[in-house]
N, CA, C and O of each residue as an XYZ file, in Angstrom:
720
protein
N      91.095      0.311    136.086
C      91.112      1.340    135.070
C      92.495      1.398    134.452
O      93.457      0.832    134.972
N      92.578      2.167    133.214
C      94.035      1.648    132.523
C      94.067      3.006    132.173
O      93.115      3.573    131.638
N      95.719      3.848    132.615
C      96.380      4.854    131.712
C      96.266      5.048    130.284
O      97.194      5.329    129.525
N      95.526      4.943    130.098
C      95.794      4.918    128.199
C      97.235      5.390    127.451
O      97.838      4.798    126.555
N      97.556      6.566    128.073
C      98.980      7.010    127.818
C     100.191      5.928    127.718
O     101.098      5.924    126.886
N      99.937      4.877    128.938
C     101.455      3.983    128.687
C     100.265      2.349    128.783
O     100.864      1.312    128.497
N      99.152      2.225    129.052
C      98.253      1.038    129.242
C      98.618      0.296    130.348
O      98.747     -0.929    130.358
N      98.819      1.202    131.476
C      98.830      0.386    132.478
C      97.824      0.646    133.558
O      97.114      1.611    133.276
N      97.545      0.085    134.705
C      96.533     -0.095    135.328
C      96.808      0.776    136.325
O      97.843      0.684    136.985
N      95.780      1.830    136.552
C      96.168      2.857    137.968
C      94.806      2.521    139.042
O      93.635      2.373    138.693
N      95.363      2.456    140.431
C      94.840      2.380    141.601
C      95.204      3.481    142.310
O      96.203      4.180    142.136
N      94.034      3.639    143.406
C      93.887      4.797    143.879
C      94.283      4.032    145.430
O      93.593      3.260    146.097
N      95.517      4.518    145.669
C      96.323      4.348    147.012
C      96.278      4.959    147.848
O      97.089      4.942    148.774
N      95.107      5.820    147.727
C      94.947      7.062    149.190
C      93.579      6.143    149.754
O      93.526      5.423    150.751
N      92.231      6.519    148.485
C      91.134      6.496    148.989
C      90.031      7.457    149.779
O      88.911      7.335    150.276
N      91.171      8.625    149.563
C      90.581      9.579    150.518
C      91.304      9.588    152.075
O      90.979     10.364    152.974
N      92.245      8.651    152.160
C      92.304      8.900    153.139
C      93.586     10.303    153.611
O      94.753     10.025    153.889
N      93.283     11.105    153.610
C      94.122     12.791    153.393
C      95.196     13.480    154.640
O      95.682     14.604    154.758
N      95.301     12.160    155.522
C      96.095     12.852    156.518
C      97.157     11.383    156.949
O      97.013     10.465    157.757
N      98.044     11.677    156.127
C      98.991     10.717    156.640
C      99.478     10.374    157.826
O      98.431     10.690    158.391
N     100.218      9.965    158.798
C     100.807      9.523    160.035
C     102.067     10.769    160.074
O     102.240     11.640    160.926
N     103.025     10.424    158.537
C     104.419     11.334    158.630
C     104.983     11.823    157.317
O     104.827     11.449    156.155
N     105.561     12.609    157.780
C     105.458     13.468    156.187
C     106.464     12.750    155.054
O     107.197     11.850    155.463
N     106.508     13.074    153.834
C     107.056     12.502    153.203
C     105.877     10.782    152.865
O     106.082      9.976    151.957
N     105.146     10.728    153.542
C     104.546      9.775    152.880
C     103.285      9.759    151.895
O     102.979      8.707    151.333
N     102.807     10.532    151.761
C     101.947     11.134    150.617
C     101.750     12.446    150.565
O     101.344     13.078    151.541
N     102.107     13.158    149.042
C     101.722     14.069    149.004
C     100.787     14.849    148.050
O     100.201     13.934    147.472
N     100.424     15.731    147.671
C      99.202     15.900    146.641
C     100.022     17.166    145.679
O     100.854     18.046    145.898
N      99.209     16.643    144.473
C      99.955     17.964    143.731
C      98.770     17.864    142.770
O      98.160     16.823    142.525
N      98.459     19.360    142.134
C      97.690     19.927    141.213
C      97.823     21.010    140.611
O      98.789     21.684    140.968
N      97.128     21.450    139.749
C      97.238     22.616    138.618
C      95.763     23.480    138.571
O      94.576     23.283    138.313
N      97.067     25.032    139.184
C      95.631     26.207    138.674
C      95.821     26.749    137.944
O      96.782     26.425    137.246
N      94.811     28.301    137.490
C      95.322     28.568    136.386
C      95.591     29.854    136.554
O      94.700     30.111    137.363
N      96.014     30.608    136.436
C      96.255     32.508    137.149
C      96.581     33.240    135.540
O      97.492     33.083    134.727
N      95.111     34.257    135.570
C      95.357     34.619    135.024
C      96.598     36.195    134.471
O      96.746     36.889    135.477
N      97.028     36.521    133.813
C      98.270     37.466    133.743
C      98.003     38.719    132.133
O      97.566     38.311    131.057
N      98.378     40.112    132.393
C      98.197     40.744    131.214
C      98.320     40.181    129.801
O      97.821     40.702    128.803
N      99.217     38.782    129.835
C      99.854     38.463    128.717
C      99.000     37.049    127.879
O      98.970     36.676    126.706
N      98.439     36.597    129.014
C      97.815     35.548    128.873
C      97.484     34.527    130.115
O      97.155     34.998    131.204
N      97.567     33.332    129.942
C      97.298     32.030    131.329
C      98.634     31.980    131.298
O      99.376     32.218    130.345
N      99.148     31.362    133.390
C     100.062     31.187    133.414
C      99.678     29.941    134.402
O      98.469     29.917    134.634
N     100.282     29.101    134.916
C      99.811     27.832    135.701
C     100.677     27.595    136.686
O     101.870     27.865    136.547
N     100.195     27.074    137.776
C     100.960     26.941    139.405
C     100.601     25.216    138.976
O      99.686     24.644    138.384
N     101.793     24.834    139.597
C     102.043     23.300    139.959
C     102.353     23.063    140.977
O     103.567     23.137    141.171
N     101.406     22.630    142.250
C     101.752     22.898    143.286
C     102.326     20.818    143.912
O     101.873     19.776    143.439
N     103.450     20.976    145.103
C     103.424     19.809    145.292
C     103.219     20.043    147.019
O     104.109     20.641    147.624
N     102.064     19.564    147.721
C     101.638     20.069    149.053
C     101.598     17.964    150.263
O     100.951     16.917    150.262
N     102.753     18.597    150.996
C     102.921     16.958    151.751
C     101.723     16.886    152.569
O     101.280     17.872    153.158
N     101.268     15.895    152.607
C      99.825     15.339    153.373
C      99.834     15.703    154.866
O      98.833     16.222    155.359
N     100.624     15.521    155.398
C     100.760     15.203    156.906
C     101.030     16.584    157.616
O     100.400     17.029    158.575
N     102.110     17.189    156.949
C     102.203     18.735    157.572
C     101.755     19.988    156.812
O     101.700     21.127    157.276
N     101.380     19.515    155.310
C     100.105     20.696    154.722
C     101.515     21.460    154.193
O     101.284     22.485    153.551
N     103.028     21.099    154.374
C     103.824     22.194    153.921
C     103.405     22.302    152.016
O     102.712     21.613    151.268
N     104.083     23.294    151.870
C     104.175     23.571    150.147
C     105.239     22.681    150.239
O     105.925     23.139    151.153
N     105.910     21.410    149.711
C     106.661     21.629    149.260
C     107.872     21.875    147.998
O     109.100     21.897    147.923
N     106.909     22.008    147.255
C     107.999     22.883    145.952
C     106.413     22.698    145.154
O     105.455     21.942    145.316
N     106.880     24.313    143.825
C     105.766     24.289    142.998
C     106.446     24.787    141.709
O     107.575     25.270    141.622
N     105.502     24.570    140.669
C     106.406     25.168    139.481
C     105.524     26.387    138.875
O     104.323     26.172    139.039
N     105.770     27.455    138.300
C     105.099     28.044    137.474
C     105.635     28.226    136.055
O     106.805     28.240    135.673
N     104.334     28.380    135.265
C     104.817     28.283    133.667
C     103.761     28.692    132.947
O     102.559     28.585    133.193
N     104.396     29.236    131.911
C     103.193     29.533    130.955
C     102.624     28.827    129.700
O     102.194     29.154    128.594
N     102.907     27.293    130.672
C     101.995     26.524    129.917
C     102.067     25.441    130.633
O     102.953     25.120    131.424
N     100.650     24.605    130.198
C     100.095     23.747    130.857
C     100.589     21.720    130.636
O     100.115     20.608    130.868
N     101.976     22.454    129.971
C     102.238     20.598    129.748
C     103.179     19.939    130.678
O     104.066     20.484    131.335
N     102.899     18.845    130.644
C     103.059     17.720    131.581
C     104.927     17.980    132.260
O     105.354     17.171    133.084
N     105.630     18.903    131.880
C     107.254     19.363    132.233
C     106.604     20.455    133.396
O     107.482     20.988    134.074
N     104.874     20.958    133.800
C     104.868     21.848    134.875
C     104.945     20.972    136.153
O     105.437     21.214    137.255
N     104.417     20.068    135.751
C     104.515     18.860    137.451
C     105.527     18.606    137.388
O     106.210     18.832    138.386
N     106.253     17.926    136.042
C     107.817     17.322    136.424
C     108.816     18.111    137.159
O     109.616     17.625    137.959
N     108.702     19.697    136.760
C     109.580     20.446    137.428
C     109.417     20.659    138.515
O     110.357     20.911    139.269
N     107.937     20.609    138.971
C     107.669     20.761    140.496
C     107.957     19.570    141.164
O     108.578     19.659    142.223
N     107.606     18.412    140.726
C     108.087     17.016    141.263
C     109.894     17.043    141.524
O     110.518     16.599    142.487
N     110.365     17.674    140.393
C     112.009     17.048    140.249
C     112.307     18.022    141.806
O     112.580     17.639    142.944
N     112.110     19.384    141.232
C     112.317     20.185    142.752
C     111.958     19.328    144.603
O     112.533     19.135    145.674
N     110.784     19.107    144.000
C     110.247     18.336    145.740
C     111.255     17.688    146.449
O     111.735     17.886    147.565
N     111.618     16.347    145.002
C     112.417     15.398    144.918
C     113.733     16.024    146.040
O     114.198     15.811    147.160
N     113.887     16.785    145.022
C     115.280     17.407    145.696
C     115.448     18.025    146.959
O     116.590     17.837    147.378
N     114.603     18.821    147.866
C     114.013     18.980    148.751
C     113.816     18.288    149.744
O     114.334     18.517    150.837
N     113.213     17.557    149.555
C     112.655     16.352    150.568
C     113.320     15.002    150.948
O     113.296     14.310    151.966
N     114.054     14.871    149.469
C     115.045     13.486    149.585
C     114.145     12.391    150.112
O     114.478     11.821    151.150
N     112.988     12.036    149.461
C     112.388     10.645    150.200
C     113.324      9.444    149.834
O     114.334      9.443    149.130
N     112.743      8.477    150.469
C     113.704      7.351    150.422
C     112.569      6.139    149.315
O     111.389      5.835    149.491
N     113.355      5.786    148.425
C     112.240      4.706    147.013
C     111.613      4.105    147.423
O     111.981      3.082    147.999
N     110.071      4.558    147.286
C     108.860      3.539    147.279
C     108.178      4.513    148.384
O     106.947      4.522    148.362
N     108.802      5.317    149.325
C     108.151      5.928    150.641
C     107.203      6.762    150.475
O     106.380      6.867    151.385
N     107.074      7.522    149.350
C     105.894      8.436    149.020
C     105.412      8.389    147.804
O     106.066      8.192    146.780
N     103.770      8.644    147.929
C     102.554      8.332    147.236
C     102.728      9.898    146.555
O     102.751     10.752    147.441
N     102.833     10.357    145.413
C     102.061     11.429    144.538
C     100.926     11.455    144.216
O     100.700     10.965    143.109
N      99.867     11.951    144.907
C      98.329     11.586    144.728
C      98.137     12.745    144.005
O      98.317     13.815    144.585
N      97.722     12.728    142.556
C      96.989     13.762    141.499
C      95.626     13.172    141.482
O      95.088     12.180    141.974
N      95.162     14.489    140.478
C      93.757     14.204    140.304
C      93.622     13.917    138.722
O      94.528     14.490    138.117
N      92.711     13.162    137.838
C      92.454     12.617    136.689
C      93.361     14.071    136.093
O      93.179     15.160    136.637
N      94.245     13.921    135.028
C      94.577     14.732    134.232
C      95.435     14.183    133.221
O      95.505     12.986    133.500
N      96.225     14.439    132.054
C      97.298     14.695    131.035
C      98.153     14.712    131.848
O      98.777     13.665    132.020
N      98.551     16.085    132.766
C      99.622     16.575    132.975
C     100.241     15.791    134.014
O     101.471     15.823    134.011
N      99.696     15.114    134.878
C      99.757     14.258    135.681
C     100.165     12.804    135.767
O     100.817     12.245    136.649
N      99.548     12.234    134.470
C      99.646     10.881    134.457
C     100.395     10.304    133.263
O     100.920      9.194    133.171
N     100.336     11.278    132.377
C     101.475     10.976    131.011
C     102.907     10.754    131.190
O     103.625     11.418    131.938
N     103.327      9.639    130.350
C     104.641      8.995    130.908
C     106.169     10.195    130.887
O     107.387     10.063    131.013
N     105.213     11.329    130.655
C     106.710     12.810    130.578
C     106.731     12.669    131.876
O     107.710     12.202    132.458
N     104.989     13.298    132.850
C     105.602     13.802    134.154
C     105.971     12.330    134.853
O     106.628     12.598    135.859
N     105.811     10.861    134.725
C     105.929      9.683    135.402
C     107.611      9.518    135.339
O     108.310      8.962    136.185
N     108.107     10.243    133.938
C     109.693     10.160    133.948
C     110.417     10.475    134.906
O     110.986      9.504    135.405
N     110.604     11.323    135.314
C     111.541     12.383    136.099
C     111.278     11.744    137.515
O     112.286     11.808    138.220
N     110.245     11.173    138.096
C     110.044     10.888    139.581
C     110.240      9.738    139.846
O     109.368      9.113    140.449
N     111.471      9.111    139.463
C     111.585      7.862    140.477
C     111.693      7.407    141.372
O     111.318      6.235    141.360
N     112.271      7.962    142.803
C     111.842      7.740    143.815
C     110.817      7.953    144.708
O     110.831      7.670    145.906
N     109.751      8.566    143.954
C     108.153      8.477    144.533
C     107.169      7.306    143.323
O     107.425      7.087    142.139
N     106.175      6.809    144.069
C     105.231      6.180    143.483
C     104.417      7.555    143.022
O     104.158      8.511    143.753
N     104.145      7.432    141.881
C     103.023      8.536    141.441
C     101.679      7.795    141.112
O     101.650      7.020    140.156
N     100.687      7.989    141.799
C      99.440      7.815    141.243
C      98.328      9.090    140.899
O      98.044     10.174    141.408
N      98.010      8.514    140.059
C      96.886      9.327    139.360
C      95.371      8.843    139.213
O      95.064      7.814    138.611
N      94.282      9.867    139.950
C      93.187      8.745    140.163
C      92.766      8.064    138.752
O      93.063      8.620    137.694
N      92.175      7.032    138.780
C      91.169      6.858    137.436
C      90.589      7.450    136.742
O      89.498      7.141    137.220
N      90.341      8.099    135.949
C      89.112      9.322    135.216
C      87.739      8.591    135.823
O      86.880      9.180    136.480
N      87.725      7.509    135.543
C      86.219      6.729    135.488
C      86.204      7.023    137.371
O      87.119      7.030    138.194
N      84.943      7.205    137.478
C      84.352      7.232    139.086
C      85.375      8.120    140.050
O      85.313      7.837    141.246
N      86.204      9.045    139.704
C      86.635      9.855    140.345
C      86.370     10.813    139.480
O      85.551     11.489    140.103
N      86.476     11.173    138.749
C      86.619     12.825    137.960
C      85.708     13.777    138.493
O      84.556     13.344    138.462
N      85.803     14.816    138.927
C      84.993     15.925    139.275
C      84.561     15.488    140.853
O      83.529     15.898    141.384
N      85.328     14.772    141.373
C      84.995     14.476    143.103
C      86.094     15.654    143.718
O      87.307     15.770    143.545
N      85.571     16.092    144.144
C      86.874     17.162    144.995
C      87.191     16.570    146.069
O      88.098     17.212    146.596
N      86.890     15.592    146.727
C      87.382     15.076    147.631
C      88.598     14.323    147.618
O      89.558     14.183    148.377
N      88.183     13.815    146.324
C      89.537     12.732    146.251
C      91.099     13.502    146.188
O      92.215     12.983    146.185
N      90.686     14.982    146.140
C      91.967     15.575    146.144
C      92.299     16.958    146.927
O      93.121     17.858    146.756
N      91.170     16.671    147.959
C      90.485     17.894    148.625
C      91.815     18.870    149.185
O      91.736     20.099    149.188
N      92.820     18.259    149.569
C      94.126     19.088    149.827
C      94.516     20.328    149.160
O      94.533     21.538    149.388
N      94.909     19.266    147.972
C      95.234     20.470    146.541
C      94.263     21.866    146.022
O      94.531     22.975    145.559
N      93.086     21.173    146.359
C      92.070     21.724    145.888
C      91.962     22.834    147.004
O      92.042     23.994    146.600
N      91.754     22.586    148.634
C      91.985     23.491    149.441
C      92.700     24.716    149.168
O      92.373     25.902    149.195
N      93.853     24.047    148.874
C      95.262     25.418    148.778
C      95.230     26.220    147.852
O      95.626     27.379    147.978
N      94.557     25.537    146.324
C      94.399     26.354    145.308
C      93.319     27.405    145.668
O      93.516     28.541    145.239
N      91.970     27.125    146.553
C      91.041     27.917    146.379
C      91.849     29.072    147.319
O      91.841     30.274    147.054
N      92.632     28.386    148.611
C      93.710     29.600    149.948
C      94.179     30.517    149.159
O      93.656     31.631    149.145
N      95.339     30.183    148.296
C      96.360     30.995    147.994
C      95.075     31.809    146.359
O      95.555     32.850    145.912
N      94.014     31.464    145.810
C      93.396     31.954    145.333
C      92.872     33.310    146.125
O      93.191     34.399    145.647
N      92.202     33.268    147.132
C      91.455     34.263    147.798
C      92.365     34.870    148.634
O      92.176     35.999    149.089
N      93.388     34.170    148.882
C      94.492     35.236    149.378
C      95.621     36.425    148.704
O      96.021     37.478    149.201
N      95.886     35.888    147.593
C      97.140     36.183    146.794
C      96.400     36.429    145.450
O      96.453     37.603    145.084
N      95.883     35.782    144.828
C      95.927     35.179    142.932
C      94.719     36.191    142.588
O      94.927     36.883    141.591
N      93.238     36.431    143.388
C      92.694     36.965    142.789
C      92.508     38.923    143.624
O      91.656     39.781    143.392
N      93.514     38.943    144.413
C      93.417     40.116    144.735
C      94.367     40.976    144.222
O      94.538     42.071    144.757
N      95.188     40.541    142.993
C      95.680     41.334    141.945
C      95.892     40.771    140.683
O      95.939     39.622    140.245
N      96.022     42.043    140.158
C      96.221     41.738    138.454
C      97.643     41.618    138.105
O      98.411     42.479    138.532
N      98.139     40.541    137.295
C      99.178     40.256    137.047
C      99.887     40.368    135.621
O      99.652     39.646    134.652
N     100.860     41.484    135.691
C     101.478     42.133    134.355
C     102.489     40.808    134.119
O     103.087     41.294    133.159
N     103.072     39.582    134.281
C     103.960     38.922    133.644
C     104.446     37.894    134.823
O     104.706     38.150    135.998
N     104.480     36.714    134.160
C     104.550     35.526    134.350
C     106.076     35.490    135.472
O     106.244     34.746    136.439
N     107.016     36.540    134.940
C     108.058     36.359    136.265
C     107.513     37.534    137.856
O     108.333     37.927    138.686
N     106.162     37.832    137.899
C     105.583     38.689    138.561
C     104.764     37.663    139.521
O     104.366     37.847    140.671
N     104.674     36.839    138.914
C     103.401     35.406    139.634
C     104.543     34.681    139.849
O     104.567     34.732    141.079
N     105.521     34.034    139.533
C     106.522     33.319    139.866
C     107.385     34.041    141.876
O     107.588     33.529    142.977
N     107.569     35.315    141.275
C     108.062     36.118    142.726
C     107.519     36.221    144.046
O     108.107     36.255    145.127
N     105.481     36.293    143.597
C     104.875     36.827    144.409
C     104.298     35.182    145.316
O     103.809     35.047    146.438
N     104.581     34.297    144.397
C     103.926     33.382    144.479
C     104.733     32.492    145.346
O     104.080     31.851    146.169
N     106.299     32.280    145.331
C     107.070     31.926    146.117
C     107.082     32.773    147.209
O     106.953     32.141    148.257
N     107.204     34.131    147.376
C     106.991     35.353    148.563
C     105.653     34.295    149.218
O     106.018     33.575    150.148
N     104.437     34.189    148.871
C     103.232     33.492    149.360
C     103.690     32.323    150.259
O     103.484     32.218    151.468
N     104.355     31.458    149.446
C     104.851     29.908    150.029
C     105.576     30.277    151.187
O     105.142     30.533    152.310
N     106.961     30.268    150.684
C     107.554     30.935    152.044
C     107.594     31.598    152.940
O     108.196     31.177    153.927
N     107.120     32.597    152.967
C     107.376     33.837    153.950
C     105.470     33.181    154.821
O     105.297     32.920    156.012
N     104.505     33.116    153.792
C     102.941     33.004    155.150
C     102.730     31.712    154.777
O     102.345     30.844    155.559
N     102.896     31.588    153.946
C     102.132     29.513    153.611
C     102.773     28.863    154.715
O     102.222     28.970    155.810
N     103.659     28.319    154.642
C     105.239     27.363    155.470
C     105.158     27.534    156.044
O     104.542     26.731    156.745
N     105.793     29.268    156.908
C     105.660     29.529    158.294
C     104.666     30.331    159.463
O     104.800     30.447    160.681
N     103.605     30.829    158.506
C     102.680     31.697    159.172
C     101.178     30.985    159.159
O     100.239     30.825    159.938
N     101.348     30.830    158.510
C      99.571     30.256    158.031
C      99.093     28.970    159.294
O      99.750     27.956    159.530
N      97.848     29.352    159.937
C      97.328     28.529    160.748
C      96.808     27.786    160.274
O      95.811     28.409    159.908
N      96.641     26.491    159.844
C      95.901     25.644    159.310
C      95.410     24.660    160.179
O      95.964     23.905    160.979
N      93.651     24.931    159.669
C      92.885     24.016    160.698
C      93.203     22.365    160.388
O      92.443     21.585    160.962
N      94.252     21.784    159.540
C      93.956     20.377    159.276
C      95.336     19.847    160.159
O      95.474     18.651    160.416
N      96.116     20.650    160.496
C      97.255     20.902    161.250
C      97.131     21.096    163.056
O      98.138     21.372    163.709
N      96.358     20.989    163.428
C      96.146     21.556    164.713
C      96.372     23.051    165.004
O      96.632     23.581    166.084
N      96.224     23.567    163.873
C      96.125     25.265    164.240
C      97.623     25.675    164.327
O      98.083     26.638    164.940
N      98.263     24.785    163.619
C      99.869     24.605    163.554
C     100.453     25.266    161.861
O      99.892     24.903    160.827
N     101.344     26.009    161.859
C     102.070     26.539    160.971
C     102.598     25.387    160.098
O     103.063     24.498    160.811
N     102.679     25.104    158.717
C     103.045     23.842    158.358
C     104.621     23.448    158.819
O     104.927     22.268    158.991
N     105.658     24.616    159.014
C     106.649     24.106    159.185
C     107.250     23.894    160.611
O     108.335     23.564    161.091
N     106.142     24.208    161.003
C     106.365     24.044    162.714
C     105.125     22.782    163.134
O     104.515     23.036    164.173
N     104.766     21.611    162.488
C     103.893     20.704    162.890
C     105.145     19.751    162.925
O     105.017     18.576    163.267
């Protein structure tokens, strides 16, 4: 299958397979949408395979391809992988696979599935998709949100303080992500 954006050929380097060996070697990132008094505002989340941590997300009130880069550039910075060591597994999108957010991340491989024979599989990105529906039924839809630096506060409060260190996650061994 071919990027149309830059015409190059993307392969799907997971396969599904969603639980890495060690962290830093694949991680998943995706886009929700939360709504706010003012309008849509969007979470860019970047979540490592192996220990389920958050690690870095962006919010913005808008949906172009600088919401992953900023969450990517952050990770980047964060995590310090070493070139070539980690997989960015997205799901078919713009924001994902256009050569803006492919700029900024050079020391991760970014892949983006194919549109063709992946689109609308939740599996292929079942991670991302997990956390969005978590921090949905936990946080996003049990209040109404007056302004975009209100979802930015509450939303990092979420990550850090119960995501990272509190949250039991069954894909973890019932392990806190920052304690796996």
């Amino acid at each position: 299958m071919q990027d149309e954006a830059n015409n190059t050929a993307l392969v799907d380097l997971v396969e599904q397979n969603l639980a890495p060996d060690r962290p830093n070697e694949l991680c998943f990132t995706d886009i929700t949408y939360i709504r706010t008094w003012t309008g849509w505002v969007y979470l860019a989340s970047i979540i490592d395979g192996c220990t389920r941590k958050m690690v870095d997300c962006s919010v913005a009130d808008h949906v172009r391809a600088e919401t992953v880069t900023d969450a990517l550039k952050m990770a980047i910075e964060c995590q310090r992988p070493k070139v070539g060591q980690t997989i960015i597994h997205s799901a078919p999108g713009p924001q994902g696979s256009t050569p803006v957010a492919r700029s900024g991340i050079s020391p991760w491989r970014i892949e983006s599935l194919p549109p063709a024979g992946h689109a609308g599989i939740c599996f292929d990105n079942a991670v991302s998709e997990s956390f969005n529906g978590t921090i949905g039924k936990e946080l996003i839809y049990l209040h109404t949100w007056p302004t975009l630096e209100r979802v930015q506060r509450e939303v990092f409060k979420y990550i850090e303080i119960y995501h990272n260190r509190k949250f039991l996650h069954p894909g973890i061994e019932n392990s806190a992500p920052s304690q796996f």
